[in-house]
C-alpha positions in Angstrom: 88.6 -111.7 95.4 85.5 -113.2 96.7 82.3 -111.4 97.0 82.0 -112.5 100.7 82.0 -110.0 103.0 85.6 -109.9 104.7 85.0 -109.4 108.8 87.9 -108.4 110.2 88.3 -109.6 113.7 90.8 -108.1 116.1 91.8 -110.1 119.4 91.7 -107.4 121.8 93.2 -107.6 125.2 95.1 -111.6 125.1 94.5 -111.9 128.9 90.7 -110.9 128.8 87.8 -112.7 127.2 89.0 -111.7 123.9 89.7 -115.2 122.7 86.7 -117.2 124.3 84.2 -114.9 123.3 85.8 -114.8 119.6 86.5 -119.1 119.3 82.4 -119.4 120.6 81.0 -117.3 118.3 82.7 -117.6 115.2 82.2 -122.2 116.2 78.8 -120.8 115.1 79.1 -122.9 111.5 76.7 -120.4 110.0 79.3 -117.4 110.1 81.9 -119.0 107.7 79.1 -119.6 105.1 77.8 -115.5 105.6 81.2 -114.0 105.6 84.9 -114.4 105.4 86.2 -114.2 109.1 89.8 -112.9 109.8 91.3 -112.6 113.0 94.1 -110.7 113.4 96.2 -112.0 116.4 98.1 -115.1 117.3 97.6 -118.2 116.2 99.5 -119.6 119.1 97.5 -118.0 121.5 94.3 -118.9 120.2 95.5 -122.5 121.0 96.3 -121.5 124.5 93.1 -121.0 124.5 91.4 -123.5 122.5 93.0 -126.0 124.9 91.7 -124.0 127.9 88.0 -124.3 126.8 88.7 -128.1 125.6 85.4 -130.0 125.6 83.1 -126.8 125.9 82.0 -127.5 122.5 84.6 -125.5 120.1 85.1 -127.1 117.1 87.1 -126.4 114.1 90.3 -125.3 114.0 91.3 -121.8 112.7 93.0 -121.6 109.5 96.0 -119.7 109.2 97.1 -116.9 106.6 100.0 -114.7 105.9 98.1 -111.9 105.4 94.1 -110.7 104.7 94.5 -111.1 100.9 95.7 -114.9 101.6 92.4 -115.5 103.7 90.4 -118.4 102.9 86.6 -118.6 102.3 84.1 -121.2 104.3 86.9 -121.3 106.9 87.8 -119.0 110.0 91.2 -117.4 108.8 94.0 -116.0 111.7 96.5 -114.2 110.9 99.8 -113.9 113.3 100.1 -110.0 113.8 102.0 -109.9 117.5 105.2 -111.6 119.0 105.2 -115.6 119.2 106.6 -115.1 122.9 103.7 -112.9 124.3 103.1 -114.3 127.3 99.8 -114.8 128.8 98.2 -114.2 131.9 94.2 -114.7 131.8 92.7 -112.1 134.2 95.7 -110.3 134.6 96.2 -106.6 132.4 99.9 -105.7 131.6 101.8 -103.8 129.2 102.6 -106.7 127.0 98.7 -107.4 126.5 98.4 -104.2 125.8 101.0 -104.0 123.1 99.7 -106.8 121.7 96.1 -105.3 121.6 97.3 -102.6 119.8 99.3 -104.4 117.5 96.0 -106.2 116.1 94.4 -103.0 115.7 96.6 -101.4 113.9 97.1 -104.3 111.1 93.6 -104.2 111.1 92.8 -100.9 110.5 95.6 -100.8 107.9 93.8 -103.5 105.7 90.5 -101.6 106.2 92.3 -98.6 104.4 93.7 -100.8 102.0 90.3 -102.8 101.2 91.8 -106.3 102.5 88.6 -106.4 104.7 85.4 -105.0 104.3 84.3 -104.2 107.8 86.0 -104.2 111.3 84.8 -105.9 114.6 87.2 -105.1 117.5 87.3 -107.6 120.8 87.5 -105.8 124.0 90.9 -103.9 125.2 92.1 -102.5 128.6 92.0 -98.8 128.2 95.3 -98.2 130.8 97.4 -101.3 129.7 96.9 -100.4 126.1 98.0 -96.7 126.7 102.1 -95.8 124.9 103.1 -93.1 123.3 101.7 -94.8 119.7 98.4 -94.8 121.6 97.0 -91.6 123.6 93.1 -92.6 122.9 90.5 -92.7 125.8 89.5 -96.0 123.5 88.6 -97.6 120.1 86.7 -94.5 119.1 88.6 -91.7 119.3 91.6 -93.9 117.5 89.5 -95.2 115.2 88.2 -91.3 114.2 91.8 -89.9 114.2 92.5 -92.7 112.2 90.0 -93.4 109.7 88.3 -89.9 109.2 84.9 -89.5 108.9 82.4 -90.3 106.4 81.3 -86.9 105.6 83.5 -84.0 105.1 83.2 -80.7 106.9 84.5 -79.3 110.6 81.1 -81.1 111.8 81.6 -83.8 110.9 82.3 -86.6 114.2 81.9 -90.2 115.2 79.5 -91.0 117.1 79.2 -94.3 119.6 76.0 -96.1 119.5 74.6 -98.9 121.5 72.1 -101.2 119.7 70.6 -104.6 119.5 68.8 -106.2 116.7 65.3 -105.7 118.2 65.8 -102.0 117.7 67.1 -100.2 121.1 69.6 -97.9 119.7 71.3 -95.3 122.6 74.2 -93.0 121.1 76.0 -90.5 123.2 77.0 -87.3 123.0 80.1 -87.3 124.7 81.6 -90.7 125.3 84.9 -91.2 127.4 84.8 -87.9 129.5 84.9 -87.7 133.3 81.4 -86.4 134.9 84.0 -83.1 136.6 84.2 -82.0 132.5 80.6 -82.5 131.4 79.9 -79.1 131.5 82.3 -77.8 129.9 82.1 -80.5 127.0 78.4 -79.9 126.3 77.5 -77.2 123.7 74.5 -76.3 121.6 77.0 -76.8 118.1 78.1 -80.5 119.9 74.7 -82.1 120.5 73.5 -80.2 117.3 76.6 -82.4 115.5 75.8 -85.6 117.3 71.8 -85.4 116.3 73.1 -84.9 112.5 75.9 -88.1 113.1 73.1 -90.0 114.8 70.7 -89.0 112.4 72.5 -90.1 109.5 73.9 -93.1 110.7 70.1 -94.5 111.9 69.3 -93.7 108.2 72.1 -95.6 106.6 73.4 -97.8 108.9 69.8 -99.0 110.1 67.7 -98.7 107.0 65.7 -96.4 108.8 63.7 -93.5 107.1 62.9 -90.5 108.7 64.0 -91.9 111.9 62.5 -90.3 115.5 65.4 -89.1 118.2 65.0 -88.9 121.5 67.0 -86.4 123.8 67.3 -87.0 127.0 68.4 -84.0 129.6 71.5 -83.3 131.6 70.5 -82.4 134.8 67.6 -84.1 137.2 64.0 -83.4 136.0 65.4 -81.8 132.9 66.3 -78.8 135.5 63.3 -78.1 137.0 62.8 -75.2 134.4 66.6 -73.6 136.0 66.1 -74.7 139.1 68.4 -78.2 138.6 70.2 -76.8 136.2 70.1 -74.4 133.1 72.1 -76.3 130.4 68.8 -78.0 129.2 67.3 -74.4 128.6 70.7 -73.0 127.4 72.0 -76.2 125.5 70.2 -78.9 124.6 66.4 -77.3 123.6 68.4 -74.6 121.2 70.3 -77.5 119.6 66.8 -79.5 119.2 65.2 -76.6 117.5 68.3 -76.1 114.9 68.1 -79.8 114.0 64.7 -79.6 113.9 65.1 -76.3 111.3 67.8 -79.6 109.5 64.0 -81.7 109.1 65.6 -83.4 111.9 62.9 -85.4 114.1 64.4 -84.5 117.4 62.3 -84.3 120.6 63.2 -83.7 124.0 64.3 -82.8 126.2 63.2 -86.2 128.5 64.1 -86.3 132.1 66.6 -89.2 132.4 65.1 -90.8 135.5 62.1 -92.7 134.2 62.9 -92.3 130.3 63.7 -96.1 130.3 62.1 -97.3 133.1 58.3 -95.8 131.5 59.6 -97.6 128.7 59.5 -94.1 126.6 62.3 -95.4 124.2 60.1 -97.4 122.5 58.4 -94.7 121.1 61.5 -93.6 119.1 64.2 -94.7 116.5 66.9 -93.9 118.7 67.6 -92.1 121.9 70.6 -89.5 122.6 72.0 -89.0 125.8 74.1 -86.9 127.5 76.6 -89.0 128.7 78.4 -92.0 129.4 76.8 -93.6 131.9 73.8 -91.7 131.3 73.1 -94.0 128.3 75.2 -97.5 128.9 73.7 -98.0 132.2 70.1 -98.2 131.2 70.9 -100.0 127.7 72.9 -102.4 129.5 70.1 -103.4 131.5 67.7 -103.9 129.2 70.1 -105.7 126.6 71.9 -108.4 128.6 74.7 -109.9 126.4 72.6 -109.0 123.2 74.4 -105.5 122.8 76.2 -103.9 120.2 78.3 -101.2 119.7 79.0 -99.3 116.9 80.9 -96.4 115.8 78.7 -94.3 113.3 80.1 -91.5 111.4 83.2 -93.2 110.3 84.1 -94.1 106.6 84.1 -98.1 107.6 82.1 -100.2 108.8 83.1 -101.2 113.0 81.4 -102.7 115.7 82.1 -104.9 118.9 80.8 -106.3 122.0 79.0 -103.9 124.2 81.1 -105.7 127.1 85.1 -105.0 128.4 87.9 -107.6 128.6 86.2 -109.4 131.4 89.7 -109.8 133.6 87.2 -111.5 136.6 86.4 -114.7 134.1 88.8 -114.6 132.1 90.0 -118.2 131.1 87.3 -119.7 133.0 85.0 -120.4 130.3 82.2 -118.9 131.7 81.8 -115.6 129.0 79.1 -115.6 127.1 79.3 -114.8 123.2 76.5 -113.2 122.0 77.2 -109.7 121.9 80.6 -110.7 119.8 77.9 -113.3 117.7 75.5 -110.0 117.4 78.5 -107.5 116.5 79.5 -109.8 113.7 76.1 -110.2 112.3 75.4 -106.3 112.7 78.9 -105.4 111.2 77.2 -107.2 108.2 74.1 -106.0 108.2 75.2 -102.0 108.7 77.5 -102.8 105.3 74.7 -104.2 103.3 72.6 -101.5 104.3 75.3 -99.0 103.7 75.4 -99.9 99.6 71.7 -100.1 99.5 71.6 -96.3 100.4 75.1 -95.0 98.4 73.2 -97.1 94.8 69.5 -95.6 96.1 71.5 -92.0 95.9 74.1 -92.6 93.9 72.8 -91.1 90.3 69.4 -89.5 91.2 67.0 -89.1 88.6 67.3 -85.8 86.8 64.6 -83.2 87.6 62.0 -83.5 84.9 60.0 -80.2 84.3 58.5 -78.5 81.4 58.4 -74.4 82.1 57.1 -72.5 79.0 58.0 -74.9 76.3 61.3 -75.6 77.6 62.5 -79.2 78.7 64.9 -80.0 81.8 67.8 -78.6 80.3 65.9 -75.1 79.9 66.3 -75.8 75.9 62.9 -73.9 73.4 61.7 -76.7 72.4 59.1 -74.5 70.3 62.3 -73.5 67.8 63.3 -75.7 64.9 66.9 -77.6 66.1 
Protein backbone atom coordinates (compact mmCIF):
# COMPACT_ATOMS: atom_id res chain seq x y z
CA UNK A 1 0.00 0.00 0.00
CA UNK A 2 1.21 3.51 -0.52
CA UNK A 3 2.61 5.65 2.08
CA UNK A 4 0.17 8.52 0.98
CA UNK A 5 -2.14 9.43 3.25
CA UNK A 6 -5.66 7.94 2.25
CA UNK A 7 -8.52 10.83 2.78
CA UNK A 8 -11.56 9.43 2.85
CA UNK A 9 -14.25 11.67 1.39
CA UNK A 10 -17.87 11.03 2.01
CA UNK A 11 -20.59 12.82 -0.28
CA UNK A 12 -22.95 13.97 2.22
CA UNK A 13 -26.44 15.04 1.54
CA UNK A 14 -26.61 14.37 -2.83
CA UNK A 15 -29.11 17.29 -3.08
CA UNK A 16 -26.96 19.86 -1.06
CA UNK A 17 -23.59 21.33 -1.84
CA UNK A 18 -21.94 18.13 -1.12
CA UNK A 19 -20.76 17.54 -4.62
CA UNK A 20 -19.72 21.18 -5.75
CA UNK A 21 -17.92 21.92 -2.74
CA UNK A 22 -16.12 18.30 -2.98
CA UNK A 23 -15.39 18.52 -7.27
CA UNK A 24 -13.84 22.43 -6.46
CA UNK A 25 -11.66 21.59 -3.90
CA UNK A 26 -10.18 18.37 -4.64
CA UNK A 27 -9.70 20.33 -8.84
CA UNK A 28 -7.09 21.84 -6.50
CA UNK A 29 -4.14 19.69 -8.46
CA UNK A 30 -1.99 20.03 -5.34
CA UNK A 31 -4.33 17.50 -3.21
CA UNK A 32 -3.72 14.44 -5.39
CA UNK A 33 0.08 14.91 -5.12
CA UNK A 34 -0.37 15.35 -0.84
CA UNK A 35 -2.77 12.55 -0.41
CA UNK A 36 -4.84 9.76 -1.86
CA UNK A 37 -8.39 11.15 -2.22
CA UNK A 38 -11.43 8.73 -2.02
CA UNK A 39 -14.89 9.59 -2.25
CA UNK A 40 -17.32 7.39 -1.30
CA UNK A 41 -20.64 8.04 -3.26
CA UNK A 42 -21.77 7.85 -6.79
CA UNK A 43 -19.92 8.12 -9.59
CA UNK A 44 -23.01 8.94 -11.59
CA UNK A 45 -24.01 11.62 -9.54
CA UNK A 46 -20.81 13.26 -9.48
CA UNK A 47 -21.43 13.65 -13.32
CA UNK A 48 -24.75 15.14 -12.63
CA UNK A 49 -22.95 17.39 -11.25
CA UNK A 50 -19.81 17.82 -13.04
CA UNK A 51 -22.08 18.74 -16.04
CA UNK A 52 -24.01 21.23 -13.82
CA UNK A 53 -20.86 23.26 -13.02
CA UNK A 54 -19.57 22.78 -16.79
CA UNK A 55 -17.16 25.65 -17.56
CA UNK A 56 -16.70 26.82 -13.92
CA UNK A 57 -13.24 25.61 -14.09
CA UNK A 58 -13.43 21.65 -12.86
CA UNK A 59 -11.08 19.75 -14.50
CA UNK A 60 -10.13 16.20 -14.24
CA UNK A 61 -12.30 13.51 -14.12
CA UNK A 62 -12.62 11.26 -11.05
CA UNK A 63 -11.29 7.86 -11.32
CA UNK A 64 -13.26 5.14 -10.34
CA UNK A 65 -12.61 2.10 -7.86
CA UNK A 66 -14.28 -0.92 -6.62
CA UNK A 67 -13.38 -0.47 -3.33
CA UNK A 68 -10.69 1.83 -1.03
CA UNK A 69 -7.92 -0.88 -1.41
CA UNK A 70 -8.30 -0.53 -5.35
CA UNK A 71 -7.84 3.37 -5.09
CA UNK A 72 -5.34 4.87 -7.24
CA UNK A 73 -2.52 7.36 -6.29
CA UNK A 74 -2.06 11.02 -8.04
CA UNK A 75 -5.71 10.65 -9.12
CA UNK A 76 -9.06 11.51 -7.27
CA UNK A 77 -10.54 7.93 -6.73
CA UNK A 78 -14.77 7.42 -6.29
CA UNK A 79 -16.06 4.75 -5.25
CA UNK A 80 -20.00 3.73 -6.04
CA UNK A 81 -21.46 3.10 -2.39
CA UNK A 82 -25.39 4.03 -3.03
CA UNK A 83 -28.14 3.03 -5.68
CA UNK A 84 -27.45 3.98 -9.42
CA UNK A 85 -31.24 5.21 -9.52
CA UNK A 86 -30.97 7.78 -6.61
CA UNK A 87 -32.64 10.44 -7.86
CA UNK A 88 -31.60 13.98 -7.39
CA UNK A 89 -33.14 16.99 -6.52
CA UNK A 90 -30.51 19.97 -5.79
CA UNK A 91 -32.04 22.15 -2.96
CA UNK A 92 -34.54 19.88 -2.14
CA UNK A 93 -33.96 17.23 1.30
CA UNK A 94 -35.80 13.83 1.09
CA UNK A 95 -35.54 10.49 2.47
CA UNK A 96 -33.73 9.08 -0.45
CA UNK A 97 -30.79 11.85 0.02
CA UNK A 98 -30.83 10.93 3.22
CA UNK A 99 -30.29 7.21 2.75
CA UNK A 100 -27.89 7.88 0.53
CA UNK A 101 -25.99 10.13 2.93
CA UNK A 102 -25.85 7.52 5.28
CA UNK A 103 -24.98 4.90 3.07
CA UNK A 104 -21.53 6.84 2.38
CA UNK A 105 -20.95 7.12 5.85
CA UNK A 106 -21.18 4.01 6.86
CA UNK A 107 -18.71 2.39 4.06
CA UNK A 108 -16.58 5.00 5.11
CA UNK A 109 -16.37 4.49 8.57
CA UNK A 110 -16.14 0.68 7.90
CA UNK A 111 -12.79 1.26 5.89
CA UNK A 112 -11.58 3.53 8.73
CA UNK A 113 -11.90 0.48 11.10
CA UNK A 114 -10.51 -1.66 8.67
CA UNK A 115 -7.31 0.73 7.77
CA UNK A 116 -8.54 1.14 3.94
CA UNK A 117 -8.23 5.03 4.74
CA UNK A 118 -6.24 6.79 6.98
CA UNK A 119 -8.45 9.69 8.02
CA UNK A 120 -12.17 10.67 7.35
CA UNK A 121 -13.60 14.05 5.91
CA UNK A 122 -17.48 14.00 5.92
CA UNK A 123 -19.48 16.61 3.37
CA UNK A 124 -22.44 18.14 4.99
CA UNK A 125 -25.77 16.01 5.72
CA UNK A 126 -29.42 17.00 6.61
CA UNK A 127 -29.89 16.13 10.15
CA UNK A 128 -34.00 15.21 9.71
CA UNK A 129 -33.76 13.54 6.14
CA UNK A 130 -30.96 11.45 7.22
CA UNK A 131 -32.84 10.23 10.49
CA UNK A 132 -34.14 5.93 10.15
CA UNK A 133 -34.10 3.56 12.52
CA UNK A 134 -30.16 2.69 11.45
CA UNK A 135 -29.66 6.31 12.36
CA UNK A 136 -30.95 8.02 15.74
CA UNK A 137 -27.85 10.59 15.98
CA UNK A 138 -28.48 14.43 16.47
CA UNK A 139 -25.40 14.31 13.70
CA UNK A 140 -21.86 13.13 12.61
CA UNK A 141 -20.66 13.21 16.15
CA UNK A 142 -22.50 11.40 18.22
CA UNK A 143 -22.54 8.46 15.33
CA UNK A 144 -19.18 8.78 14.77
CA UNK A 145 -18.50 8.35 18.90
CA UNK A 146 -21.02 5.44 19.26
CA UNK A 147 -19.33 4.14 16.41
CA UNK A 148 -15.64 4.56 16.52
CA UNK A 149 -15.02 4.77 20.41
CA UNK A 150 -12.82 7.02 21.82
CA UNK A 151 -9.26 7.41 21.84
CA UNK A 152 -8.68 7.04 25.46
CA UNK A 153 -10.28 4.41 27.64
CA UNK A 154 -12.19 5.15 30.77
CA UNK A 155 -16.08 6.29 31.61
CA UNK A 156 -14.54 9.92 30.81
CA UNK A 157 -13.52 9.55 28.15
CA UNK A 158 -15.93 11.74 25.19
CA UNK A 159 -15.63 13.41 21.76
CA UNK A 160 -15.43 16.54 21.69
CA UNK A 161 -16.54 19.05 18.53
CA UNK A 162 -14.06 21.69 17.71
CA UNK A 163 -14.16 24.62 15.40
CA UNK A 164 -10.74 25.80 13.97
CA UNK A 165 -8.97 27.45 11.22
CA UNK A 166 -5.42 27.29 10.32
CA UNK A 167 -4.47 30.69 11.75
CA UNK A 168 -5.22 29.26 15.20
CA UNK A 169 -9.01 30.16 16.39
CA UNK A 170 -9.93 26.88 17.87
CA UNK A 171 -13.70 27.02 19.80
CA UNK A 172 -14.88 23.50 21.20
CA UNK A 173 -18.10 22.96 22.93
CA UNK A 174 -19.23 21.47 25.74
CA UNK A 175 -22.43 20.30 24.74
CA UNK A 176 -23.09 20.23 21.07
CA UNK A 177 -26.57 19.31 19.52
CA UNK A 178 -28.83 19.97 22.67
CA UNK A 179 -31.85 22.37 22.69
CA UNK A 180 -31.21 25.72 24.91
CA UNK A 181 -34.80 24.24 27.16
CA UNK A 182 -32.08 21.19 28.32
CA UNK A 183 -28.93 23.28 28.99
CA UNK A 184 -29.25 23.15 32.44
CA UNK A 185 -29.83 20.12 32.99
CA UNK A 186 -26.84 18.92 30.55
CA UNK A 187 -24.18 21.05 32.31
CA UNK A 188 -22.29 19.50 35.18
CA UNK A 189 -19.03 20.17 36.97
CA UNK A 190 -17.73 16.18 35.93
CA UNK A 191 -19.01 17.26 32.03
CA UNK A 192 -17.02 20.49 31.50
CA UNK A 193 -14.29 18.90 33.69
CA UNK A 194 -14.33 15.89 30.77
CA UNK A 195 -14.56 18.38 27.94
CA UNK A 196 -11.39 20.61 29.36
CA UNK A 197 -9.40 17.08 29.51
CA UNK A 198 -10.86 16.07 25.69
CA UNK A 199 -10.01 19.55 24.61
CA UNK A 200 -6.98 19.61 26.32
CA UNK A 201 -5.63 16.62 24.85
CA UNK A 202 -6.73 16.99 21.57
CA UNK A 203 -5.00 20.82 21.25
CA UNK A 204 -1.87 18.93 22.37
CA UNK A 205 -1.99 16.12 19.85
CA UNK A 206 -4.03 17.18 17.30
CA UNK A 207 -2.51 20.77 17.13
CA UNK A 208 1.10 20.26 18.12
CA UNK A 209 0.43 22.41 20.90
CA UNK A 210 2.32 22.20 24.30
CA UNK A 211 0.90 23.27 27.28
CA UNK A 212 -1.94 24.79 25.56
CA UNK A 213 -4.02 27.93 27.35
CA UNK A 214 -8.11 27.27 27.59
CA UNK A 215 -10.45 29.69 27.79
CA UNK A 216 -13.96 29.12 29.46
CA UNK A 217 -16.49 31.15 28.71
CA UNK A 218 -19.81 31.37 31.17
CA UNK A 219 -23.33 30.21 30.84
CA UNK A 220 -25.35 32.89 31.86
CA UNK A 221 -25.10 36.90 31.03
CA UNK A 222 -22.16 38.64 32.81
CA UNK A 223 -20.98 35.28 34.04
CA UNK A 224 -24.17 35.70 36.56
CA UNK A 225 -23.58 38.78 38.05
CA UNK A 226 -21.96 36.83 41.03
CA UNK A 227 -25.83 34.70 41.43
CA UNK A 228 -27.56 37.32 40.37
CA UNK A 229 -27.92 36.04 36.44
CA UNK A 230 -27.51 32.86 37.30
CA UNK A 231 -25.52 30.42 39.71
CA UNK A 232 -24.28 27.56 37.39
CA UNK A 233 -20.96 29.64 36.77
CA UNK A 234 -20.37 29.58 40.75
CA UNK A 235 -21.89 26.06 41.10
CA UNK A 236 -20.50 24.48 37.75
CA UNK A 237 -18.16 25.76 35.68
CA UNK A 238 -15.43 27.68 38.43
CA UNK A 239 -15.37 24.08 40.48
CA UNK A 240 -14.67 22.19 37.20
CA UNK A 241 -11.87 24.93 36.28
CA UNK A 242 -10.20 24.47 39.60
CA UNK A 243 -10.16 20.39 39.26
CA UNK A 244 -8.62 20.70 35.80
CA UNK A 245 -6.46 23.09 37.05
CA UNK A 246 -5.50 20.45 40.15
CA UNK A 247 -5.06 17.94 36.30
CA UNK A 248 -1.92 20.96 35.39
CA UNK A 249 -4.71 21.94 33.24
CA UNK A 250 -4.27 25.69 32.02
CA UNK A 251 -7.94 26.57 32.29
CA UNK A 252 -9.13 30.07 33.03
CA UNK A 253 -12.41 31.59 33.23
CA UNK A 254 -14.96 31.96 33.60
CA UNK A 255 -15.31 34.94 30.62
CA UNK A 256 -18.57 36.67 30.15
CA UNK A 257 -19.63 35.57 26.63
CA UNK A 258 -20.77 39.02 25.42
CA UNK A 259 -17.61 40.76 24.52
CA UNK A 260 -15.17 37.60 24.88
CA UNK A 261 -14.87 37.71 20.99
CA UNK A 262 -15.70 41.01 20.20
CA UNK A 263 -12.52 42.41 22.81
CA UNK A 264 -10.75 40.05 20.75
CA UNK A 265 -9.86 38.01 24.20
CA UNK A 266 -9.47 34.74 22.25
CA UNK A 267 -6.36 35.65 21.07
CA UNK A 268 -4.86 35.47 24.21
CA UNK A 269 -5.50 31.69 24.39
CA UNK A 270 -4.94 28.22 22.61
CA UNK A 271 -8.41 27.45 22.54
CA UNK A 272 -11.64 28.63 23.91
CA UNK A 273 -14.56 26.34 25.50
CA UNK A 274 -17.99 27.27 25.49
CA UNK A 275 -21.01 26.41 26.77
CA UNK A 276 -22.99 25.80 24.06
CA UNK A 277 -23.98 25.48 20.55
CA UNK A 278 -24.56 28.68 19.45
CA UNK A 279 -22.69 30.04 22.20
CA UNK A 280 -19.45 29.09 20.24
CA UNK A 281 -20.49 28.64 16.27
CA UNK A 282 -21.93 31.95 16.13
CA UNK A 283 -18.96 34.06 17.09
CA UNK A 284 -16.45 31.56 15.22
CA UNK A 285 -18.44 31.72 12.30
CA UNK A 286 -18.07 35.30 12.09
CA UNK A 287 -14.76 35.64 12.33
CA UNK A 288 -13.77 32.59 10.06
CA UNK A 289 -15.93 33.11 6.91
CA UNK A 290 -15.53 29.89 4.66
CA UNK A 291 -12.05 29.21 6.32
CA UNK A 292 -13.57 26.89 9.16
CA UNK A 293 -13.05 23.59 10.15
CA UNK A 294 -14.58 21.17 12.19
CA UNK A 295 -13.26 18.45 13.87
CA UNK A 296 -14.14 15.80 16.13
CA UNK A 297 -11.43 15.36 18.90
CA UNK A 298 -11.39 12.52 21.24
CA UNK A 299 -12.06 9.92 18.77
CA UNK A 300 -9.59 7.05 17.70
CA UNK A 301 -9.45 8.46 13.83
CA UNK A 302 -8.79 11.17 12.36
CA UNK A 303 -12.34 13.29 10.97
CA UNK A 304 -12.99 16.65 9.95
CA UNK A 305 -15.44 18.57 7.54
CA UNK A 306 -16.68 21.88 6.48
CA UNK A 307 -17.80 24.15 9.30
CA UNK A 308 -20.93 24.75 6.83
CA UNK A 309 -24.46 22.57 6.21
CA UNK A 310 -25.76 21.12 2.92
CA UNK A 311 -26.49 24.62 1.58
CA UNK A 312 -30.19 23.49 0.13
CA UNK A 313 -30.62 27.56 -0.85
CA UNK A 314 -27.54 27.29 -3.56
CA UNK A 315 -27.52 24.10 -4.11
CA UNK A 316 -26.73 23.37 -7.95
CA UNK A 317 -26.20 26.91 -8.60
CA UNK A 318 -22.53 26.95 -8.51
CA UNK A 319 -22.22 29.62 -6.26
CA UNK A 320 -20.67 27.48 -2.90
CA UNK A 321 -17.51 28.30 -2.08
CA UNK A 322 -14.90 25.44 -1.25
CA UNK A 323 -12.63 26.46 1.13
CA UNK A 324 -13.71 25.17 4.35
CA UNK A 325 -14.01 21.49 2.38
CA UNK A 326 -10.20 22.64 0.82
CA UNK A 327 -9.14 23.58 4.66
CA UNK A 328 -10.88 20.22 6.20
CA UNK A 329 -8.76 18.18 3.83
CA UNK A 330 -5.58 19.86 4.55
CA UNK A 331 -6.34 19.85 8.38
CA UNK A 332 -7.48 16.16 8.28
CA UNK A 333 -3.79 15.75 7.14
CA UNK A 334 -2.14 17.87 9.27
CA UNK A 335 -4.06 16.49 12.72
CA UNK A 336 -2.76 12.81 11.35
CA UNK A 337 0.82 13.92 10.93
CA UNK A 338 0.73 15.53 14.14
CA UNK A 339 -0.94 12.61 15.75
CA UNK A 340 2.28 10.13 14.95
CA UNK A 341 4.70 12.82 15.91
CA UNK A 342 3.23 12.70 19.54
CA UNK A 343 2.34 8.55 19.80
CA UNK A 344 6.63 8.05 18.46
CA UNK A 345 7.66 11.31 20.94
CA UNK A 346 5.73 8.97 23.80
CA UNK A 347 5.88 5.91 22.53
CA UNK A 348 9.03 4.23 24.51
CA UNK A 349 10.14 6.98 26.99
CA UNK A 350 13.49 6.94 28.14
CA UNK A 351 13.94 4.97 31.26
CA UNK A 352 14.46 6.89 34.58
CA UNK A 353 18.12 7.16 35.08
CA UNK A 354 19.07 7.60 38.88
CA UNK A 355 21.82 6.49 41.01
CA UNK A 356 20.54 6.15 45.01
CA UNK A 357 23.27 4.75 47.28
CA UNK A 358 25.31 2.80 44.86
CA UNK A 359 22.38 1.37 43.17
CA UNK A 360 21.60 1.94 39.31
CA UNK A 361 18.02 2.32 37.74
CA UNK A 362 17.08 -1.11 38.28
CA UNK A 363 17.80 -0.60 42.14
CA UNK A 364 20.75 -3.31 41.50
CA UNK A 365 24.32 -2.85 44.45
CA UNK A 366 26.43 -2.02 42.13
CA UNK A 367 29.12 -1.96 45.07
CA UNK A 368 28.84 -6.09 45.24
CA UNK A 369 30.89 -8.26 42.86
CA UNK A 370 28.21 -9.78 39.96
Amino acid sequence: MSNKIRVGITHGDPNGIGYEVILKALDDPRIPDLCTPIIYGSGKIANFYRKTFEGSGLGGALQRADSAADARDGVCNIVNVVPEDTRIEPGTPSEEAGAAAFAALEAAVADLREGNIDVLVTAPIDKHSIQSPTFTFPGHTEYLEASLGHEEEGESARALMVMATADGLRVALATAHKPISALAEALTKDLIREKLEAFNRSLRRDFGIHAPRIAVLALNPHAGEQGLLGSEEKDIIEPAIAEARENKILAFGPYAADGFFGAGHHKKFDGVLAMYHDQGLAPFKTLAMDAGVNVTAGLPYVRTSPDHGTGYDIAGKGMASEESMRNAIYMALDIYRNRRRDSEAFRNPLRRQYHNKGKDSEGIDLSKDS
